[in-house]
N, C-alpha and C positions, 0 to 999 in steps of 0.2 A: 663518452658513451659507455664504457667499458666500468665505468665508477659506478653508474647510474645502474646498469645490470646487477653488478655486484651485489648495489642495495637493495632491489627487486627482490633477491633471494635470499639474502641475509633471512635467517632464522627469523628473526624478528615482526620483517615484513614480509615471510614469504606465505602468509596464511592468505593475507588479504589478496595478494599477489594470485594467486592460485585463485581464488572467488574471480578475478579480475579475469582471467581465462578463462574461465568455464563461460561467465556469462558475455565474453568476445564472442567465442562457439557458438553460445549461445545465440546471441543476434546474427552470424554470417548462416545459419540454419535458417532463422526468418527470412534472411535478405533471396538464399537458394529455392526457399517456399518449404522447407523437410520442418518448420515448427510457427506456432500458430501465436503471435503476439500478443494477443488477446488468452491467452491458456494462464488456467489460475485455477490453484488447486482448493480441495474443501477445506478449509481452515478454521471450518465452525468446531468451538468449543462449550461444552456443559460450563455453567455457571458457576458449579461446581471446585472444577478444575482451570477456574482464570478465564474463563469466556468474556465475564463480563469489560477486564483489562484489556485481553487482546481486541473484542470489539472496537475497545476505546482506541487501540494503537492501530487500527485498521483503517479507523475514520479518519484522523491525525496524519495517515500516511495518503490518504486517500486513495486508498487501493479502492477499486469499482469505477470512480471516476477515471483515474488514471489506470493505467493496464498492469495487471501484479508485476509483470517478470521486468518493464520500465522502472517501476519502483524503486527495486530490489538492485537493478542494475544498478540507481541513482546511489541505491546506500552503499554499495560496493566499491564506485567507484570513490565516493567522499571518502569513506571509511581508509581505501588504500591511500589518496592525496594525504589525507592525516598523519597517517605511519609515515610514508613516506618524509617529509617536512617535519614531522617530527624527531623522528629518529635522527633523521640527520642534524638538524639543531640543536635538540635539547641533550641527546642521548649518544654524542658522539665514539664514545668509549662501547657501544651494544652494551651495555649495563640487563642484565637479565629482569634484576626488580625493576629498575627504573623502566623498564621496554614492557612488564606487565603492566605495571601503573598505566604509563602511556597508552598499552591498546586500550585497557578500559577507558580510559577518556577518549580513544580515537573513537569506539563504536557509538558514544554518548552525541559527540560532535555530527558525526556521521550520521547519527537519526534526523538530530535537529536540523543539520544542512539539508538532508531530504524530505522533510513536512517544508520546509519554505519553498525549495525547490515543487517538490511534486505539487503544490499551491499556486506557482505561479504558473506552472506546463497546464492547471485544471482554465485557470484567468485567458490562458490563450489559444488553448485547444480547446476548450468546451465546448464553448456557442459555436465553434466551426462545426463539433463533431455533429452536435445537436441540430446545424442548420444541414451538415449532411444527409440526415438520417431521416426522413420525412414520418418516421414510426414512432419516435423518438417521444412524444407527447405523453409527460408523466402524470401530471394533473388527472385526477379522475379515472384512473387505471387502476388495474387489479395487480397486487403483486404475491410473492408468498414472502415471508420469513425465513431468512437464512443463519441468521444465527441463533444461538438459544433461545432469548428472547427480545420482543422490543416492549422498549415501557417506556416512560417520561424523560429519563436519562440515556439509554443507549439500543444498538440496535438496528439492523442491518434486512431491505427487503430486495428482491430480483422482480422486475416487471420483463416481462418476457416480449420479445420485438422479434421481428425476421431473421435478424440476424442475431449476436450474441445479447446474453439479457442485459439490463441495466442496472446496475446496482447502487442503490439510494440508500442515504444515510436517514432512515426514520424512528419517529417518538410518535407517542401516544399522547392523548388528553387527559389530565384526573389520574388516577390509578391504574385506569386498563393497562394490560400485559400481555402481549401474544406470545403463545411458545412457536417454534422453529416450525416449519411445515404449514401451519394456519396461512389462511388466505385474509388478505385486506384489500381494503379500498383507499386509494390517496384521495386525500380531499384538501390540503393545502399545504402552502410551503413557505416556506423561511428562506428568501433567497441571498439574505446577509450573512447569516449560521450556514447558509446550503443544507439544510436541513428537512424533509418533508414531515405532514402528519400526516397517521393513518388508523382506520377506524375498522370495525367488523365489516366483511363483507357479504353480507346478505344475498345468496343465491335464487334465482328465483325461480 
């Protein structure tokens, strides 16, 4: 026990270590009711400045479907397994370069463990959440644009329900492009891709 702490805090893995805390606190404040599982910050980005990438690593992680800070937990906790397991195998000496090399392949590891993960939590949680929620009905709803923009390839909309909104992975047909703020209409979906499209929505 006293080995395993040691390694906890080793230089090495004490970054991850430390994430791994915050977001324990983090859930025993859900568990208390002082923070909200569903709380997920604006992380919309200009086009500009990498929106359209982050968009992309947002759908990938499935943040919307799954809840941000479960995510995040997810990647945290791989991320830390990695170091851990790692360091102690590969890197028994604490090798400084060799332990840099290592976290950047733990943080790489640690994504990809969490798209398969948070993939399969969407395959088993979804249609529960969806048959919980009697509002839940996206088909033919109006949403707005939440990230820069959506077009053919990327792109992110909130349909708004009683409770927290729902946030759909949507594309456009042809060339249309909506910027961030615009209002749309869903009018169908890709339930393979998980994917919706969305059109102008006409006020009347």
């Amino acid at each position: 026990m006293s080995e395993f702490f040691h390694a906890a805090i080793s230089p090495l893995n004490l970054p991850f270590t430390i994430l791994l805390g915050l977001m324990l606190l983090y859930w025993i404040f859900v568990i208390l009711g002082a923070a909200d599982v569903d709380w997920m910050p604006d992380m919309d980005m200009d086009a500009d400045d990498g929106g359209e990438l982050f968009s992309s690593l947002t759908e990938m992680l499935n943040i919307g479907e799954v809840p941000f800070m479960m995510v995040i937990s997810i990647l945290v906790l791989s991320c830390w397994i990695f170091s851990m397991v790692g360091n102690h195998y590969l890197n028994p000496a604490q090798s400084v370069l060799l332990g840099t090399g290592l976290f950047v392949i733990n943080l790489v590891l640690g994504f990809f463990a969490t798209v398969l993960i948070s993939r399969a939590v969407v395959k088993i949680i979804g249609p529960i959440s969806r048959e919980d929620k009697s509002d839940q009905q996206i088909l033919y709803r109006t949403g707005t644009v939440v990230t820069s923009k959506v077009d053919a390839h990327v792109g992110q909309v909130d349909i708004l329900t009683k409770g927290s909104p729902i946030r759909i992975n949507a594309r456009t047909q042809r060339d249309t492009v909506f910027a961030k703020g615009e209002k749309v209409l869903v009018f169908d979906e890709d339930k393979e891709k998980g994917i919706y499209f969305v059109e102008k929505y006409e006020e009347e």
